[in-house]
N, C-alpha and C positions, 0 to 999 in steps of 0.2 A: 793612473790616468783617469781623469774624468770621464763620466758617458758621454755620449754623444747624444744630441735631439734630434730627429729628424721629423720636419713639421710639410707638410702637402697646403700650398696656396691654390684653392679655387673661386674664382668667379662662374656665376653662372647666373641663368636668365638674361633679360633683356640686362642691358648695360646703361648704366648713367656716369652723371658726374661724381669724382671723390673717388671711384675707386683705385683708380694708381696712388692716391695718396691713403686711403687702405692698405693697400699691400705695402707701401711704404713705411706706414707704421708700424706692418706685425715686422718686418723685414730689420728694420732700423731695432728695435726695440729688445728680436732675439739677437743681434749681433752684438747691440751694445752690452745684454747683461750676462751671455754666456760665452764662453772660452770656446765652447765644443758644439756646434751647432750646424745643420744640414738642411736647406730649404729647396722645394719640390716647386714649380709651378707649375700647374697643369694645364694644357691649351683645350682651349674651348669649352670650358667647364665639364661636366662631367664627363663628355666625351674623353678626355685627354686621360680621367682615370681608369676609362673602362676599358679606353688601348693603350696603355701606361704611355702614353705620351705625355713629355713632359720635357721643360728646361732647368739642371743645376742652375739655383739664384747665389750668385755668386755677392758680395758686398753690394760692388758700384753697381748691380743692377736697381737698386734700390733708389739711385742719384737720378735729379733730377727728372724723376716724375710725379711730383705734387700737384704739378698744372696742366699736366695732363688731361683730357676727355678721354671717356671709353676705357678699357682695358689692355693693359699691354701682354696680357695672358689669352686675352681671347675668350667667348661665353660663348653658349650653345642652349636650349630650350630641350630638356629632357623629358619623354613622354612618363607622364608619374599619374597611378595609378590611387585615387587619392583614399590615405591611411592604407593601402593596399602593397606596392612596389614600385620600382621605378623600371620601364620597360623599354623593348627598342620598338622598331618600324615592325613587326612582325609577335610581336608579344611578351616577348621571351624576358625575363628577369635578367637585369643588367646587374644587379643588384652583387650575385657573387664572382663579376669579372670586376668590379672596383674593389671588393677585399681581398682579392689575388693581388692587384697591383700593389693596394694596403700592406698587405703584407709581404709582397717581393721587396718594395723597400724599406719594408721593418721601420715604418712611420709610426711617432708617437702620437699625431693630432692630426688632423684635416681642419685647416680653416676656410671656412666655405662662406664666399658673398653673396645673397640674395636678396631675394623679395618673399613674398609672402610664402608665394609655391614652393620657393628653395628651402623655407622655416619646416616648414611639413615632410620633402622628401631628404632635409639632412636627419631628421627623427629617424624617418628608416634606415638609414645608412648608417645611424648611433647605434638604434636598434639590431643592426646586423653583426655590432662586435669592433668596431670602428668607433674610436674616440674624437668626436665632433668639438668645434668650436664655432657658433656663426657671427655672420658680422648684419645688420639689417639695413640694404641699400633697397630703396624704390624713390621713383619721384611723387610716386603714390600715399607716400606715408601710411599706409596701410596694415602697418605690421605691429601685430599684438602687442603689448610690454613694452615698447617704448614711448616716450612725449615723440621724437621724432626719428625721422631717418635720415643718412647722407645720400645726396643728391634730389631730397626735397625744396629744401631751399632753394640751391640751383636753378631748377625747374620756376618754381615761382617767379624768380628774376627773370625770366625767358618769356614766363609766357605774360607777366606784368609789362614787361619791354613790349612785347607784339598790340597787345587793348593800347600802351601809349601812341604806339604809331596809327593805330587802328583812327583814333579819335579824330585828326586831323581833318581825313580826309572823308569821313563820314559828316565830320561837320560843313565841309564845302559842299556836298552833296545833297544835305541834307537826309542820309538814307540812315535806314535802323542797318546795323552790324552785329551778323552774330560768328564768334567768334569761338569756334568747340576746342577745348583743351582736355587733355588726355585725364582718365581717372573712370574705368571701366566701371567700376561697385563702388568707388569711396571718392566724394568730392573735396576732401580739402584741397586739392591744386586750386582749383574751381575759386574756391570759396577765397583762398589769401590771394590769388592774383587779380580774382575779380573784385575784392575792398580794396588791393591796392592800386588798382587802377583806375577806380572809379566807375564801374560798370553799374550800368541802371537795374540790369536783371540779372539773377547768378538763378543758375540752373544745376541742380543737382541731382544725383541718383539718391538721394535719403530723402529726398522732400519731391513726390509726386508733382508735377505741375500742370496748372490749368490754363491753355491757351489763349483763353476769353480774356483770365487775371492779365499775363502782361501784354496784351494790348491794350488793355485798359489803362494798364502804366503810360504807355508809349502814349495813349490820346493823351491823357493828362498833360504832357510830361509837352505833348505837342502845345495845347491851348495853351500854355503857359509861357511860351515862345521858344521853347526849344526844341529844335528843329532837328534834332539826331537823338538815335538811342543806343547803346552798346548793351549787347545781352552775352555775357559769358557761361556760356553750355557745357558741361562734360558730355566728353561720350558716351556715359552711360544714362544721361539724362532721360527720365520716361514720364509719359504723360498719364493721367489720374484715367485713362481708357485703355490705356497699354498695360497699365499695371496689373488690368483685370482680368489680362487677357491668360487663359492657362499656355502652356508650352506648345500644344501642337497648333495655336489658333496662332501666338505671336511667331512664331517658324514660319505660316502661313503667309503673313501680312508682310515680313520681311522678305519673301522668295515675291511675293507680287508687287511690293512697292517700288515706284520709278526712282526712291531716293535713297542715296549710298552710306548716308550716315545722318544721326536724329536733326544735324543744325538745317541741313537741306530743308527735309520737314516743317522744321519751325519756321525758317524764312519764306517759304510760300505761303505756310497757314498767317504768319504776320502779313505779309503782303496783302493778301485776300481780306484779311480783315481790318487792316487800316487804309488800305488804300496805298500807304509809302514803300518805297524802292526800299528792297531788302537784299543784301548781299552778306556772305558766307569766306571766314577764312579760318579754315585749318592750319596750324605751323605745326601740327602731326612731330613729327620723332626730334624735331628742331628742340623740341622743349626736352630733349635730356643728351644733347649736344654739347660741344664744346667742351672747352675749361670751367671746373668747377668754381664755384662763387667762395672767397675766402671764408666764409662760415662752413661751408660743407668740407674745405681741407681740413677745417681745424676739427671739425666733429668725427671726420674719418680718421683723419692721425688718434686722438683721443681714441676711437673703437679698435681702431689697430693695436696700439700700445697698450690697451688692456685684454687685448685676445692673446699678447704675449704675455704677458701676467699671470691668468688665467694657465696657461700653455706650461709655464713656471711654477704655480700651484696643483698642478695636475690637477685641475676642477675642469672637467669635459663636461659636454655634453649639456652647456648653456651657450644660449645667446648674450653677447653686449649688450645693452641697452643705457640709454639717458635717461633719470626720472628726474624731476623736480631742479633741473640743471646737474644731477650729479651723475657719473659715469656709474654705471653698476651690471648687473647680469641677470638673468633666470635664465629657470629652465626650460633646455627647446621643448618639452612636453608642454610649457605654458605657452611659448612662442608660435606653439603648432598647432594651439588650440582652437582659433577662431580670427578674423577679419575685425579690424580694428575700421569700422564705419564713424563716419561722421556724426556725432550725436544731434540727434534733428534739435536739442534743447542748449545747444552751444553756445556759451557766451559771447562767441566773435558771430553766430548768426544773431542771435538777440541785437546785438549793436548794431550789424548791417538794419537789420529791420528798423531800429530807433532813428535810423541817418535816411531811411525812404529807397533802400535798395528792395526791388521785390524778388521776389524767390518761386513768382507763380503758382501761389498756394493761398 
């Protein structure tokens, strides 16, 4: 009699699009090529392993959820101790209650979906004796070793759709819109939604910006008879005087400022210095909603089907990755190495700048 496989599916972190067609992949992939084979999903991401909760995935679990949004396992945000452990609400190392469940059901792999934070605390949990496999979902694209991530794209299309709509009615208005999309430390969202939308100013956390620069854009941009400006911000967008600031003076200036997030900010200090009506939209968590966009099924299937591969090779303890259009892997020690930021010398910034997009720098 053949062995048996027994493989643990986790999601975890925030949730995007692709990932039911993730699990779909690894899911599809060990059925189709093994005889003998036992699949775990765990609810709420790590939570579910650290109280063996969990669902037998049975074939047809795996049917028809390609187009799915969100996760049908369910995620959770686990407090991780960074390079340190992974802990609960009280301190305590969660770390040897997920290699009890590990090994109550005598699992050969853990396939774990995350973002950056999840690349780093699946390292500890490889490190603990627990044979990893990860998959790399953010909207953020953020994550070491790959060209991209699933549910990046997605995201793009969301918040490209939102600057579309946006356009309209700022041009009846005549008012500058500024418009913040999610990307705390790394602006690529930022950057392809706002070339693809057409946005006059992209605002990024790698590129400091100076308030003076784009409204200077926006007069320009005025004398020359155009009468609205779209400025696409991230959220982590900081100004060349914020940057300066050390930690206990910018903690400061955030506990006393009247405003809840950086676009607020910027739409006053625009207002103030051009004179024109400035108005503010967030589409916040909208942008990793919904049905995944068919590029990001196909990139998740693709990371799925080779985490079963992988799984079949008994090579743990790498992440998936895409390079140069080809499906491939490293090691989570590479993946957990560092934040993959937006190179301030990036060919797709270079071109925004050659077409007159400013960057407030």
């Amino acid at each position: 009699m053949k062995r048996m496989t027994r493989v643990g599916l986790i999601t975890s972190g925030g949730d995007c699009q692709g990932l039911n067609a993730a699990i779909r992949g690894v899911g599809k992939a060990l059925f189709n090529k093994l005889d003998n084979v036992e699949i775990y999903g765990f609810y709420d991401g790590y939570r579910g392993l650290i109280e063996c909760d969990y669902k037998y995935m049975e074939s047809k679990d795996f049917s028809g959820i390609i187009t799915e949004g969100g996760t049908i396992l369910g995620t959770s945000r686990q407090n991780y101790v960074p390079g340190k452990d992974i802990v609960d609400d009280e301190g305590n190392s969660v770390i040897p209650k997920m290699l009890a469940t590990y090994n109550r059901l005598n699992l050969d792999c853990l396939v774990i979906m995350g973002g950056n934070g999840t690349q780093k605390s699946s390292k500890l949990i490889a490190d603990a004796g627990m044979n990893v496999i990860t998959l790399p979902k953010t909207i953020d694209n953020d994550i070491y070793g790959t060209d991209t991530t699933f549910g990046f794209q997605s995201a793009v299309d969301i918040a490209t759709n939102v600057i579309d709509y946006i356009h309209s009615t700022a041009s009846s208005h005549s008012r500058i819109f500024v418009i913040e999309l999610m990307g705390r430390d790394a602006g690529w969202l930022t950057l392809h939604a706002g070339i693809g939308s057409g946005a006059d100013v992209i605002l990024l956390p790698e590129i400091p910006y100076d308030i003076n620069k784009v409204a200077e854009l926006i007069e320009s941009r005025r004398k020359k008879g155009r009468s609205f400006s779209i400025v696409a911000c991230a959220e982590g967008a900081v100004s060349i005087d914020d940057i300066k600031l050390d930690e206990e003076a910018s903690r400061r200036k955030k506990e006393n400022s009247k405003h809840s997030a950086v676009c607020y900010e910027i739409a006053d200090e625009l207002e103030r210095l051009t004179g024109q009506e400035a108005r503010v939209t967030i589409p916040g968590h909208y942008q990793r909603g919904g049905p995944p966009c068919p590029a990001d099924r196909v990139l998740a299937t693709q990371f799925g089907a080779a985490a079963a591969e992988l799984i079949l090779k008994q090579q743990y303890g790498r992440m998936v990755a895409i390079k140069d259009g080809e499906i491939t892997s490293i090691t989570l020690e590479e993946a957990a190495s560092q934040t993959k930021f937006l190179p301030v010398d990036h060919p797709m910034i270079q071109m925004a700048r050659d077409i007159g997009i400013c960057f407030g720098d």
